[in-house]
Every structure is written in structure tokens, then in C-alpha cells.
N, C-alpha and C positions, 0 to 999 in steps of 0.2 A: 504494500500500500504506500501511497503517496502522500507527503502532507506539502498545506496548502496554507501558508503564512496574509492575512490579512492585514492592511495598514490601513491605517486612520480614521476607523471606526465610532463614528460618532459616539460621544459618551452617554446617549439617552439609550441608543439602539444596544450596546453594553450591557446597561443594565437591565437591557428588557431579554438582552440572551440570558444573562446571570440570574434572573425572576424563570424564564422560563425553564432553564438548565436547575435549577433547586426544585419547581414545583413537579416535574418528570424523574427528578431524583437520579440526574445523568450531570457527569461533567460538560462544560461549556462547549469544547468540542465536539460530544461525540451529540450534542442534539442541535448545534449546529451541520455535522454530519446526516442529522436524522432530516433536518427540514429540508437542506439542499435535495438529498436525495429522494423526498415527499414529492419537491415541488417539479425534481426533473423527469418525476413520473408520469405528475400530473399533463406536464408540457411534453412530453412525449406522447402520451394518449389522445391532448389534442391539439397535435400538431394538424396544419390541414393535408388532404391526402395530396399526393404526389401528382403533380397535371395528366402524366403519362399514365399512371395507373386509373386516376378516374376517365381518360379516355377511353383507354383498354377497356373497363368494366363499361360503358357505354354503348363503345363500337361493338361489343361481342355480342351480342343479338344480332347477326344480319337480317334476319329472318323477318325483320320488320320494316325491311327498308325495301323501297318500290324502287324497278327497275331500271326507273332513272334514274335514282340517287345510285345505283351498281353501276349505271353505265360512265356516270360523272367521276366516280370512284375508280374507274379502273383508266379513264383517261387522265386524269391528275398520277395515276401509275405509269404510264407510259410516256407522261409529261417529262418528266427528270430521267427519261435518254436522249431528250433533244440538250441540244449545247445551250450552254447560259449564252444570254446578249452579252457584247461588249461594247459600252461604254467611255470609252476610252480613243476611239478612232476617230 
């Protein structure tokens, strides 16, 4: 394990770890340890989901898609083997 040195710690929020570390009946560190790790749960759980994966769970029904939106679908596929424009000349 790593430890992880804090500075400058405002002296109210101090004493509001020292109040909460005495009423938990844990040293200063380890429920400062406890809350970090409460809250990076908490923000992990609701992180929002990932663009690519709420696409995926979207796009994977094709079964509901009309055959124009397939045929649009598969020309936007075939679109990126034509060469990019340049710009430049």
C-alpha cells in the first residue's frame, strides 16, 4: 500500500476529520481512507456510460431499423474507401 501525505488542510475540515475519526472509533487516517474510498465508489457507479458502449447497446437491435436506414448504413460503410478531399491545393 501507498501512502498519501496531505498539505494544508484547512483547520475546521481537521477537526471535522478528528470528530468524525473519534465518533467511528478509527484513527484519522484510516476513515479518511474509508471516505475516499466510499466516495470513489460512489463516482465510479455513477460515472456516465461510455459514448461507444451506449451506442453499441442502441445500434444492436437492427431489427428495428427500416431498410432505408440499412441502406444509409451501409453507404456511410462504403463511404470511408473513397479518399478524403484535399484541401490544400
Amino acid at each position: 500500500m501507498g501512502d498519501l501525505l496531505i498539505r494544508n488542510i484547512p483547520d475546521a475540515m481537521r477537526q471535522s476529520l478528528d470528530a468524525r475519526a473519534e465518533r467511528s472509533g478509527r484513527s484519522v487516517s484510516d476513515e479518511v481512507t474509508e471516505i475516499l474510498g466510499r466516495e470513489l465508489q460512489l463516482a465510479k457507479s455513477a460515472a456516465p456510460e461510455k459514448a461507444g458502449h451506449r451506442l453499441r447497446s442502441i445500434l444492436a437491435n437492427e431489427a428495428t431499423w427500416t431498410e432505408q436506414e440499412l441502406a444509409e448504413i451501409d453507404a456511410l460503410r462504403h463511404a470511408k474507401d473513397r479518399p478524403s478531399p484535399r484541401f490544400d491545393e
